[in-house]
FIVEXMI-798926 format. One record per atom (N, C-alpha, C): residue in one letter; x, z, y. Coordinates in steps of 0.001 Angstrom, whole numbers, padded with zeros to 6 digits, always signed. Atoms other than C-alpha are relative to their C-alpha. Example, Ala and Ser with C-alpha at 12.3 -4.5 7.8 and 13.67 -1.06 7.14 Angstrom:
a+000890+000000-001190a+012300+007800-004500a+000900+000000+001200s-000820-000060-001190s+013670+007140-001060s-000770+000730+001090
***
This chain:
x-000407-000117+001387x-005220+002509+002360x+001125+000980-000132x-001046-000885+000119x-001863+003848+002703x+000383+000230+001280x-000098-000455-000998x-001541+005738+005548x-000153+001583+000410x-000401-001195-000420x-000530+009238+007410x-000541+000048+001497x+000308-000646-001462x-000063+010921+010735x-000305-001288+001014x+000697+000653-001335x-001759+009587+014309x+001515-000763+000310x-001443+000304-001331x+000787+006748+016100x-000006+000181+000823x-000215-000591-001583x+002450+008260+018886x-000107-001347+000134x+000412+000897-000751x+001251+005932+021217x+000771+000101+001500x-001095+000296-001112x+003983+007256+023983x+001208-000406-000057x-001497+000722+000663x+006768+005751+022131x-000304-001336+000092x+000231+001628-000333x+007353+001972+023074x-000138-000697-001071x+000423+000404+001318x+005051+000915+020401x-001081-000880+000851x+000981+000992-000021x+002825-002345+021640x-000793-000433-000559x+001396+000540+000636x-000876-002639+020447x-000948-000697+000569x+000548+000990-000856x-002729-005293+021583x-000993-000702-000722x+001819+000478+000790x-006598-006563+020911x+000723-001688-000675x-000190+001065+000658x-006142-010009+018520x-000045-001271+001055x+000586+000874-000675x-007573-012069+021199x+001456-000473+001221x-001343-000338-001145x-004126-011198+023739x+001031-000743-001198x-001042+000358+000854x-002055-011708+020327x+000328-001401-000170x+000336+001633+000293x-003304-015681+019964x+001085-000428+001021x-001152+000726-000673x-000710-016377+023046x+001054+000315+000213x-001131-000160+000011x+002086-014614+022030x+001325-001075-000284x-001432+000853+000438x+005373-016882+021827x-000482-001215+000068x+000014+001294+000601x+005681-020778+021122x+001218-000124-000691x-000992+000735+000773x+008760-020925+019182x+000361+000579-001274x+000153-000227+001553x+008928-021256+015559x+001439+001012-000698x-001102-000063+000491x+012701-020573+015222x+000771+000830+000766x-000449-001284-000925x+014359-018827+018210x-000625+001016+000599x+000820-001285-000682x+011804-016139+019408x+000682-000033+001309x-000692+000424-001277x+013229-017413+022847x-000840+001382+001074x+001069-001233-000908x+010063-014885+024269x+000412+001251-000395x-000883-001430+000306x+012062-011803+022787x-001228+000667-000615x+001011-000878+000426x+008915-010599+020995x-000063-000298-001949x+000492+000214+000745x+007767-010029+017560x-001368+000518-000402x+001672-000303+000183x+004062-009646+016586x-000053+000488-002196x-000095-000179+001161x+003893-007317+013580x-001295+000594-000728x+001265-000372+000985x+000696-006662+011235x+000150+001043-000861x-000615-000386+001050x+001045-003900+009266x-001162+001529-000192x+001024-000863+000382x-001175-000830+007536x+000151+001208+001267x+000198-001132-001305x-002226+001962+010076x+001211+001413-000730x-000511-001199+000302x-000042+004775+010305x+001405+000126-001495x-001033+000575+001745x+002724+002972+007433x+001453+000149+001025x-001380+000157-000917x+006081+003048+010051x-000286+001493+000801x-000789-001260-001185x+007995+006143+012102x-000294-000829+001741x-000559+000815-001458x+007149+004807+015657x+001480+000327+000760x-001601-000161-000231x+011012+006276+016283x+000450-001392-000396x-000701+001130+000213x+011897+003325+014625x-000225-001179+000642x+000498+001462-000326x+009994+000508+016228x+000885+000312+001262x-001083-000043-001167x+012059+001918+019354x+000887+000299+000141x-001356+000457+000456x+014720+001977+017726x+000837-001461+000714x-000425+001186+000302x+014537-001510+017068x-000171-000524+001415x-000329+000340-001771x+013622-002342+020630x+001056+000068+001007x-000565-000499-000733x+016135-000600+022089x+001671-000201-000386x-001401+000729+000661x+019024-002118+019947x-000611-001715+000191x-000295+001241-000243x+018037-005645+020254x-001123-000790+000998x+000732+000873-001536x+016061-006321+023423x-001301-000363-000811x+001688+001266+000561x+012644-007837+021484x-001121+001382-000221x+001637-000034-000188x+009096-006733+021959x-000703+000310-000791x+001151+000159+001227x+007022-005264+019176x-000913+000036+000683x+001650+000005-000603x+003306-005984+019557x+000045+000155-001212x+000083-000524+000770x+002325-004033+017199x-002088-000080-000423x+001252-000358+000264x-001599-003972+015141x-000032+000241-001462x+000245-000746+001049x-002850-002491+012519x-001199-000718-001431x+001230+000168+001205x-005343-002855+009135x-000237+000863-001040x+000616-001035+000996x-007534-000764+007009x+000700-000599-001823x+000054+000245+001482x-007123-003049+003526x+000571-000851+000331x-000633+001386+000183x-005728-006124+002268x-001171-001011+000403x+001367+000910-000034x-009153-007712+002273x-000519-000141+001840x+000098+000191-001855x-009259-006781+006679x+001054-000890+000237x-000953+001018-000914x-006056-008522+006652x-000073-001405-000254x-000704+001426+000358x-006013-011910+004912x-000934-000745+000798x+000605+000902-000765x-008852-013223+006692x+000451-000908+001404x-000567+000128-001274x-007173-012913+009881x+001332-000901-000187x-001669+001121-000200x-003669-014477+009076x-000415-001350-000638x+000156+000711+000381x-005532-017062+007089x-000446-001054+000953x+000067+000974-001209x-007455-018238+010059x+000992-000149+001256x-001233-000050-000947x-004389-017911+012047x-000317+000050+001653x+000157-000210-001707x-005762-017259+015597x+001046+001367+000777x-001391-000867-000557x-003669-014465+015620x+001182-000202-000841x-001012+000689+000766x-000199-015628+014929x+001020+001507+000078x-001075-001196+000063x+001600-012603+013132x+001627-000837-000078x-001118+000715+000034x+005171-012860+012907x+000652+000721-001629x-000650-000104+000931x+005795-010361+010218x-001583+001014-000919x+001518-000683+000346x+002771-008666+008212x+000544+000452-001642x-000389-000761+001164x+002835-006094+005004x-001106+000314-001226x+001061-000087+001206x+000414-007065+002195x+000692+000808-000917x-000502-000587+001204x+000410-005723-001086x+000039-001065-001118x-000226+001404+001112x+001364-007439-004476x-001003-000819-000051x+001559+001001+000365x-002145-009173-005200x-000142-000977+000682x+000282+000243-001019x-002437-010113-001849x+001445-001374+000739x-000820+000863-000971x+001075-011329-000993x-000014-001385-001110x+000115+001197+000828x+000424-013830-004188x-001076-001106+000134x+000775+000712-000410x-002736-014876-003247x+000339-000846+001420x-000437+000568-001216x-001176-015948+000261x+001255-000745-000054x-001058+001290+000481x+001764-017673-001927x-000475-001246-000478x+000683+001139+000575x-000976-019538-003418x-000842-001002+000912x+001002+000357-000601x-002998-020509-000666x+001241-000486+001454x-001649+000658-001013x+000961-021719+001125x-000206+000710+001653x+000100-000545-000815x+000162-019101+003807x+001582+000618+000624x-001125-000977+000493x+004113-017553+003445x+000983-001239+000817x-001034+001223+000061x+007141-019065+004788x+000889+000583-000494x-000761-000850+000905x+010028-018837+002551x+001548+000778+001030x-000892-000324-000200x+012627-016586+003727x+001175-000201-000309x-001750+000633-000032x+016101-017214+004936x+000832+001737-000243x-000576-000745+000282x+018114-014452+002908x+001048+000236+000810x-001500+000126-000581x+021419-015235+004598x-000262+000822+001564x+000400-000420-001363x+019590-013638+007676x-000057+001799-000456x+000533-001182+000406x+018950-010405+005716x+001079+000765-001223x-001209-000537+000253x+021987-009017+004719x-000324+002130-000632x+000571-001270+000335x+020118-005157+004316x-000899+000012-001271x+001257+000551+000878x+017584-006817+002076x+000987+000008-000797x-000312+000146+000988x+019546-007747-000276x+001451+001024-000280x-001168-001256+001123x+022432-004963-000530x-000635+001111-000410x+000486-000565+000178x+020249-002320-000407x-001221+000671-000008x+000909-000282+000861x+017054-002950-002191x+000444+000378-001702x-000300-000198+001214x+017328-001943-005410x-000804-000715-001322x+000090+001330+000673x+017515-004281-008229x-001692+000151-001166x+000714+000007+000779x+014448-003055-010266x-001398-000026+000865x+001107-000355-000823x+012187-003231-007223x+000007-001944+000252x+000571+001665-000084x+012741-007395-006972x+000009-000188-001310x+000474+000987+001397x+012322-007607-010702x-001576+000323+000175x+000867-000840-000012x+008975-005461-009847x-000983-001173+000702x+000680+001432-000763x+008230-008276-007568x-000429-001072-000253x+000065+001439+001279x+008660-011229-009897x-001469-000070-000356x+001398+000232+000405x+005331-010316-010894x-001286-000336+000690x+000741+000960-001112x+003756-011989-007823x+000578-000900+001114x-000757+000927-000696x+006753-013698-005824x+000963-000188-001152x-000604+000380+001755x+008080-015296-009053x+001624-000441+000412x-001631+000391-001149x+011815-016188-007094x+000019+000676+000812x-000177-000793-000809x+011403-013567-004924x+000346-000874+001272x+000132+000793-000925x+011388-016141-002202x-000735+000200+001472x+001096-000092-001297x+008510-014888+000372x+000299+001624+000323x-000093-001376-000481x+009056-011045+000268x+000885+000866+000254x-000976-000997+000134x+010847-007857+001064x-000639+001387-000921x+000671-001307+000278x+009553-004748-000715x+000414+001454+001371x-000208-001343-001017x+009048-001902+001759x-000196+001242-001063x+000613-001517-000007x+007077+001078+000225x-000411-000114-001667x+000092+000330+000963x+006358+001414-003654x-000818+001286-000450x+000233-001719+000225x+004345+004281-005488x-001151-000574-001148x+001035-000151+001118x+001263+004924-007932x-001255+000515+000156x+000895-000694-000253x-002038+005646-008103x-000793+000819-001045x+000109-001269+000979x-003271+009069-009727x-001036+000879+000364x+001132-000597+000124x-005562+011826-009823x+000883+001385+001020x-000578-001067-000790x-004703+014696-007057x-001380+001240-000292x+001113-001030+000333x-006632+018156-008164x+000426+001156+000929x+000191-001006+000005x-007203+021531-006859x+000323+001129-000684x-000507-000665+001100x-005480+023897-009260x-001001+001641+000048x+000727-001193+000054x-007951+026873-007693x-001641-000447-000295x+001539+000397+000374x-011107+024719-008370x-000454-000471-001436x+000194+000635+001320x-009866+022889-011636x+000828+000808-001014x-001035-000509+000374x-008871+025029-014111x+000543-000471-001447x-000362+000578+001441x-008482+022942-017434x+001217-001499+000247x-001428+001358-000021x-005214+020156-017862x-000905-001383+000373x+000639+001060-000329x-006299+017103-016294x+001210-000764-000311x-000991+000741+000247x-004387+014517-017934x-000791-001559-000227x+000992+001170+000202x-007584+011778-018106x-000610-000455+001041x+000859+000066-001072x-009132+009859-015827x-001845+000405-000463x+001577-000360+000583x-012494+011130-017791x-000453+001142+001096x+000228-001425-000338x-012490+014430-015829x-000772-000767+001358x+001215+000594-001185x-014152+011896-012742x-001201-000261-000313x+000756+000120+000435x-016854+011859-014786x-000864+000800-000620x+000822-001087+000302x-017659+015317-015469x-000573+000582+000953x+001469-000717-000361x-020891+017088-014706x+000542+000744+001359x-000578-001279-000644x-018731+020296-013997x+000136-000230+002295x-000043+000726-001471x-017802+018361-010508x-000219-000449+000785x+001554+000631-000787x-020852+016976-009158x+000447+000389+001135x-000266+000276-001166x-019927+016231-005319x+001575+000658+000600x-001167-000711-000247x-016498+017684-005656x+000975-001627-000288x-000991+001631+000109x-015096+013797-006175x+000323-000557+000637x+000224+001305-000863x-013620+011421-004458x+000798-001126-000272x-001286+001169+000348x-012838+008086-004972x+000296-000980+000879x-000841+000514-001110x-011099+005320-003541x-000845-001191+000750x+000864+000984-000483x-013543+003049-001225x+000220-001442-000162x-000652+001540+000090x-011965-000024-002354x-000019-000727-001796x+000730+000749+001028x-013015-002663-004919x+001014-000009-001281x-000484+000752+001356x-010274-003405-007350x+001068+001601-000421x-000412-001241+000689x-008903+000776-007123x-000937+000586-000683x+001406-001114+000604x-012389+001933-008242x-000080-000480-001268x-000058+000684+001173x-012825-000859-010698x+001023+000346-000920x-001347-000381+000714x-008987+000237-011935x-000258+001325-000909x+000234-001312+000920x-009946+003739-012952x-000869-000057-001184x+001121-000040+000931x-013381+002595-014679x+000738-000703-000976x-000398+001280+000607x-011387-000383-016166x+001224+001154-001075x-000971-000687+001114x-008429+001873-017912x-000086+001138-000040x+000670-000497+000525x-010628+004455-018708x-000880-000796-001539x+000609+000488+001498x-012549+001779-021231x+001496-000263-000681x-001527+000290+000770x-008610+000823-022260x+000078-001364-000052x-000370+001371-000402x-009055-002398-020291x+001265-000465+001115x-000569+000360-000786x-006661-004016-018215x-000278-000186+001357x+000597-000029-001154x-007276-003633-014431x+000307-000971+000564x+000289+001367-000343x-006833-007487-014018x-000791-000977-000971x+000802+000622+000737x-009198-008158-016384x-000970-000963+000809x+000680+000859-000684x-011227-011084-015409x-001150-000350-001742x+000593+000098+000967x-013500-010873-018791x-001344+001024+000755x+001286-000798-000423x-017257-009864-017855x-000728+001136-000562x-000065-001161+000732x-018076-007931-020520x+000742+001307-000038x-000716-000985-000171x-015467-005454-019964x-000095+000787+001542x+000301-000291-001859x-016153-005883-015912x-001390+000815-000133x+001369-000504-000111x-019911-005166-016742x-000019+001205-000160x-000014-001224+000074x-019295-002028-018499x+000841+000987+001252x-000867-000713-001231x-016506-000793-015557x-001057+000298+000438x+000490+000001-001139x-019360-001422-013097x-001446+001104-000313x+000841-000802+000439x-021731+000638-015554x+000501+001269-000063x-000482-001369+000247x-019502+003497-015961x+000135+000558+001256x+000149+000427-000790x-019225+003170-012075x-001075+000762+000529x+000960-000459-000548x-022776+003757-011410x-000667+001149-000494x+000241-001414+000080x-023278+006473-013916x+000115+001016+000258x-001103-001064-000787x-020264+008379-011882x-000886+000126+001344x+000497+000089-001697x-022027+007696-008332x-000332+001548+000155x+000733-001648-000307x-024396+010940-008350x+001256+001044-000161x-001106-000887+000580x-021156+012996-009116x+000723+000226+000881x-001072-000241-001697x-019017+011843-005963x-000499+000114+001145x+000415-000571-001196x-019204+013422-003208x+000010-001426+001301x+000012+001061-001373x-017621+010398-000846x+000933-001166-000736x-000994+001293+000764x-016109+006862-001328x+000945+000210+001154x-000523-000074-001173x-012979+007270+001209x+001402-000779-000035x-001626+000451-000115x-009705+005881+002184x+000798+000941+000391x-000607-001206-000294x-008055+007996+004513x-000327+001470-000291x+000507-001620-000277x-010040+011048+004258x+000275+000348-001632x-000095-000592+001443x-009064+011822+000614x+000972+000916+000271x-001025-000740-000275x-006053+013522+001915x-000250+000825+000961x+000585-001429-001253x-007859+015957+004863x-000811+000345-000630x+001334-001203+000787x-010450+016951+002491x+000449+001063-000888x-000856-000175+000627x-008258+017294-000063x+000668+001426+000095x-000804-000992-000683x-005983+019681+002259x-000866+000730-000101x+000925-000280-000588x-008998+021208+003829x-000769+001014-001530x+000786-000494+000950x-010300+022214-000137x-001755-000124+000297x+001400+001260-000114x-013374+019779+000929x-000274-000515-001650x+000300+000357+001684x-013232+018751-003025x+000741+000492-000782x-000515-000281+000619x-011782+019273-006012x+000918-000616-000537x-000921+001259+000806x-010065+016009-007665x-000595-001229+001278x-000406+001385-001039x-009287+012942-005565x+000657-001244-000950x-000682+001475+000123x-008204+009420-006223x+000700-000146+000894x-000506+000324-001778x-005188+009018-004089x+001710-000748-000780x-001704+000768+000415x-001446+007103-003863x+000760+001380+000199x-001065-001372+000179x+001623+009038-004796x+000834+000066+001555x-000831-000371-001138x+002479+008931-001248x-000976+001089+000936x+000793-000586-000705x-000002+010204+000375x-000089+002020-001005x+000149-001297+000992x-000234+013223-002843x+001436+000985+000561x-001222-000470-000942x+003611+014101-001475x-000386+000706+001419x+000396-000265-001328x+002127+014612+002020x-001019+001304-000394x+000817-001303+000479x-000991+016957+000564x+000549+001067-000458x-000317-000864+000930x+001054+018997-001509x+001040+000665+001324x-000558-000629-001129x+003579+019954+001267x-001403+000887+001084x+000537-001611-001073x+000281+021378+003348x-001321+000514-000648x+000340-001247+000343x-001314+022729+000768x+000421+000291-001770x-000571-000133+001440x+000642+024224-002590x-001159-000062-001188x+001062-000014+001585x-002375+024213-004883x-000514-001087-000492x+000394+001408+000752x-002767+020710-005195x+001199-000547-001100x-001384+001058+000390x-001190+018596-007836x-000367-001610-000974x+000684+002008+000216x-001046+014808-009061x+000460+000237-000984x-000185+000498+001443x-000795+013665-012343x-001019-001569+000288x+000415+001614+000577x-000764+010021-013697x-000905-000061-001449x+000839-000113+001382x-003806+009943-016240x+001019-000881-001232x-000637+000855+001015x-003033+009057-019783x+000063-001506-000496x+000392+001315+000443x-004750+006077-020116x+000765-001410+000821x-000952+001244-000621x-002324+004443-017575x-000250-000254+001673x+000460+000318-001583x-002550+003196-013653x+000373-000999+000810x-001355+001472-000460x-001320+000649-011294x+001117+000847+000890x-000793+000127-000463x+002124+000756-010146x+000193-001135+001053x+000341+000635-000973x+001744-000906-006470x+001355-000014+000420x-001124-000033-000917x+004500-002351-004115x-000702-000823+001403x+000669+000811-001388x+003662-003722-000211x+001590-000389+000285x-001406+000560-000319x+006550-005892+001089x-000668-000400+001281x-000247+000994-001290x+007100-007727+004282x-000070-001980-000507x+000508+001362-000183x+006050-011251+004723x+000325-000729+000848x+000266+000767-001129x+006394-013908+007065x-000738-000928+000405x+001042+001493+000209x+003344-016148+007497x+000623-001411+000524x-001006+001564-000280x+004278-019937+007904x-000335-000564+001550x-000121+000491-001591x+002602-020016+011751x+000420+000909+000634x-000240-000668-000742x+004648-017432+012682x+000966-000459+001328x-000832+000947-001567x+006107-018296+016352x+001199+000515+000559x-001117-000468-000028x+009032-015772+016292x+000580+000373-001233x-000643-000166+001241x+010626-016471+012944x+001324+000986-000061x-001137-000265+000056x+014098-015714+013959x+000056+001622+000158x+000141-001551-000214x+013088-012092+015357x-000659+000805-001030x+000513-000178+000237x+010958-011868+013025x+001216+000502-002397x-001033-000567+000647x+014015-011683+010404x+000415+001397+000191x-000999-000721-000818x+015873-009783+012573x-000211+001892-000227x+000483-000653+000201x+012985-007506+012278x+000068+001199-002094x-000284-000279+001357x+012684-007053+008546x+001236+000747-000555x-001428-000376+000248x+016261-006403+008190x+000280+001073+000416x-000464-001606-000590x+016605-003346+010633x-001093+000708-001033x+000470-000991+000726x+013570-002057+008609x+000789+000328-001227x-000866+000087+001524x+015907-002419+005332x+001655+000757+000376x-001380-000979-000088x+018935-000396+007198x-000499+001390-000481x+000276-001504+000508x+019337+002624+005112x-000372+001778+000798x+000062-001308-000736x+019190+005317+008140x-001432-000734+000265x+001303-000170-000025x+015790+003840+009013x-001024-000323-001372x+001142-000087+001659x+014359+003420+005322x-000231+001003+000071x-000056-001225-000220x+015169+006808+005618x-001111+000700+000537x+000863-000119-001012x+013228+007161+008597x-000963+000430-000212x+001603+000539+000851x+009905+005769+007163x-000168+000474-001036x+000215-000636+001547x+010612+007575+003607x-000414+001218+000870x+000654-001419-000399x+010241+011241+005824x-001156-000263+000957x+001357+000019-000967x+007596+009966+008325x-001396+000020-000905x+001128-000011+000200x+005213+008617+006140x-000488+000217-001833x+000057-000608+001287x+006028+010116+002466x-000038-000824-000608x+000191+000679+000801x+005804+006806+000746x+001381-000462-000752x-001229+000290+000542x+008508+005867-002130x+000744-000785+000893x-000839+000975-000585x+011005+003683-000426x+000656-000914-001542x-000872+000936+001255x+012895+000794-002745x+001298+000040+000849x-001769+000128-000696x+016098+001346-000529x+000527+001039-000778x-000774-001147+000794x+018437+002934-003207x+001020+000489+001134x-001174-001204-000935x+021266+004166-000569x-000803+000816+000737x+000901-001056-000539x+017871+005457+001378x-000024+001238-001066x+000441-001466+000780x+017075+007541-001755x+001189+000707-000065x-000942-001032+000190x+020590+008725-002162x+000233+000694+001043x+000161-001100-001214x+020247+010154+001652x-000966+001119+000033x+000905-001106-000017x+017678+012135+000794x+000693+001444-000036x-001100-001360+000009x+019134+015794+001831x-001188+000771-000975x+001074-001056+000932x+015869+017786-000156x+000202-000572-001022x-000453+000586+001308x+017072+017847-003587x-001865+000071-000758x+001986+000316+000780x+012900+018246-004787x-000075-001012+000234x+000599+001229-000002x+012067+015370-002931x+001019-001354-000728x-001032+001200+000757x+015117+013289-003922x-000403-000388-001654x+000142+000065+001447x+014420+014140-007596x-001500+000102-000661x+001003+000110+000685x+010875+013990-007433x-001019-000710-001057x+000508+000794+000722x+008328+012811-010093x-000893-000393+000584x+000804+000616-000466x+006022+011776-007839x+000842-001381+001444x-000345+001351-001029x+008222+009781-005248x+000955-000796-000998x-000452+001517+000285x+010238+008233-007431x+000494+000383-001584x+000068-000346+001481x+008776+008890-011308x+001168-000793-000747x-000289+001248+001457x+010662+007486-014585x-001211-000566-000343x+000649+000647+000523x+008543+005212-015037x+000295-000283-002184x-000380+000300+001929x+009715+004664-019119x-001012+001234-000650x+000491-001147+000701x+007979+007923-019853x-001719-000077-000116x+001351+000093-000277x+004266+006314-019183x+000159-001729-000493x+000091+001024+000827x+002501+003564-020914x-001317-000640+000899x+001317+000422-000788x-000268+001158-019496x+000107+000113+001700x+000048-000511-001430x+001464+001343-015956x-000284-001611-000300x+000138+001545-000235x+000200-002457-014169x+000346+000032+001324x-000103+000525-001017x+000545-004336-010991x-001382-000705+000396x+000968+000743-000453x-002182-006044-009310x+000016-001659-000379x-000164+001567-000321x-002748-009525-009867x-001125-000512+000973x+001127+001089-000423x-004215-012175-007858x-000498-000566-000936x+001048+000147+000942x-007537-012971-009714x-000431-001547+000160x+000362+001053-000457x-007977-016168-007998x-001717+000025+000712x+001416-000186-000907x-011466-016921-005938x-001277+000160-000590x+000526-000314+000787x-013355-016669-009045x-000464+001716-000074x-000479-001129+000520x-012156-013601-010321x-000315+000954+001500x+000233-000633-000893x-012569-012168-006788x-001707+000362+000252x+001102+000093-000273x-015861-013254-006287x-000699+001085-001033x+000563-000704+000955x-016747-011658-009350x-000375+001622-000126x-000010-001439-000180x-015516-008139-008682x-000467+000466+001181x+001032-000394-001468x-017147-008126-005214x-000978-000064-000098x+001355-000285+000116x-020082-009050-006679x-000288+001280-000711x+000240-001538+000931x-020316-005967-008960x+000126+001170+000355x-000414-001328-000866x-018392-003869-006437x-001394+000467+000453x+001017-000003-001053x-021684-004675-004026x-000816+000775-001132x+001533-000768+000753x-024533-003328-007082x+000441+000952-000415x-000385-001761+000032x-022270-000168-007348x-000267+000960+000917x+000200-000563-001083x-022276+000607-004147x-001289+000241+000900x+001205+000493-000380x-026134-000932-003566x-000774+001268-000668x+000762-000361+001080x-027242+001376-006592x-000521+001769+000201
***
């Protein structure tokens, strides 16, 4: 989903098959085994930092990875592999508040967390950890329309333009159920947590009239094609659009008019995690401002660490509108909600006769 460059893999970064992960640690509270077992999106962390953190406090990342939210919850739900710290996104970390997957975090442990997040990024939160109780916010951003400026030459300010002729296999959108649904959905000038069928039906119709048009459904590869001038317009996050535009100047993002979601991924701690205490310990060095830092130039994604953003030495990127827009100046921005098992079921079923069709 959100993800960049290859992990160096010669930096003391520990990846280990699920099956090895099941007998990491036994202790809930002291991480007595000096390890923490962390879950988190491919290619989302500076491996500088994970050996950093090793190398300042003696403990063990075992480190693995996941494509979506939907690869990860299965896994921490059936708990055979016992993460210690794992990085859903809003929808996701609510659905796993609901389903008492979460254990609540001990603030008093997280002293980085709370001086320097910035205060409009846990009200941002509220809207799926209602007490801000279970999360940290890591990475924050938007999702928008990235064009070609030598392929497209009229103002793209709509998400309609994924739907013109002109572009037939020059598209691409985002392989994932509830970003695809998002575009069709506030394009009709519905809400992209709509759980009303009628409004879902038409998404999933507007959907299949688009199919013949896109070239590929992708995750990562929207951003090497992208580069590459493989298409013309993309569906992509404003972090990843930051990263394109640095290697190649003729791209550029815009937030359609009709509105988009405004996404955040935080840190978690599931409730069988077996190195809680490290598993703080952990969280917290990610929330020191020289490595927010870090992770803001490695992997281009907004950061919510305000003293991170005021380190920013590139006055573009510091002041950019894509890493870290005014939001006030746009209307119809949302968050994800958890839909509940209904509401899920629903949009997977519809996803499937889009994708079937």
């Amino acid at each position: 989903m959100k993800k960049r460059k290859l992990l160096a893999l010669t930096l003391a970064v520990s990846i280990t098959a699920a099956t090895l992960l099941s007998g990491c640690g036994s202790s809930s509270s002291g991480g007595e085994n000096g390890q923490v077992v962390v879950y988190n999106w491919g290619e989302y962390i500076d491996p500088e930092a994970i050996a950093m953190f090793e190398e300042e406090t003696g403990i063990e990342v075992i480190y693995d990875e996941f494509e979506t939210n939907e690869m990860m919850y299965p896994k921490v739900e059936a708990g055979a592999t016992q993460y210690d710290v794992v990085c859903p996104s809003d929808y996701m970390i609510q659905k796993m508040i609901d389903n008492d997957l979460l254990m609540q975090l001990d603030f008093s442990k997280l002293p980085n967390a709370t001086e320097h997040i910035g205060e409009q990024y846990w009200e941002q939160s509220r809207q799926f950890d209602t007490d801000n109780m279970y999360s940290v916010p890591y990475c924050w951003g938007t999702v928008g329309i990235l064009y070609n400026k030598t392929m497209v030459d009229e103002p793209v300010t709509s998400w309609s333009i994924l739907w013109d002729e002109k572009y037939k296999d020059n598209i691409l959108m985002q392989d994932s159920v509830r970003d695809a649904f998002m575009v069709a959905l506030k394009l009709n000038g519905n809400s992209m947590n709509t759980t009303n069928e009628a409004e879902l039906e038409a998404a999933k119709e507007a959907l299949i009239e688009q199919k013949p048009l896109v070239q590929a459904y992708v995750i990562d590869q929207v951003r090497d094609k992208m580069i590459g001038g493989e298409a013309a317009i993309g569906v992509i996050y404003s972090g990843e659009a930051i990263y394109t535009q640095r290697e190649n100047p003729d791209l550029e993002y815009v937030i359609p008019e009709e509105g988009t979601n405004i996404w955040i991924d935080s840190w978690v701690i599931p409730k069988n995690a077996q190195n809680a205490e490290n598993a703080h310990k952990f969280i917290d060095f990610m929330c020191r401002p020289d490595i927010a830092l870090m992770n803001f130039e490695y992997i281009t994604y907004s950061t919510p660490n305000v003293t991170a953003q005021s380190m920013i030495e590139d006055d573009d990127i510091r002041n950019s509108s894509i890493a870290f827009p005014d939001l006030s100046q746009y209307t119809n921005l949302e968050t994800y909600s958890y839909l509940g098992e209904e509401g899920d079921a629903l949009y997977n079923a519809l996803w499937k006769e889009v994708k079937s069709y």
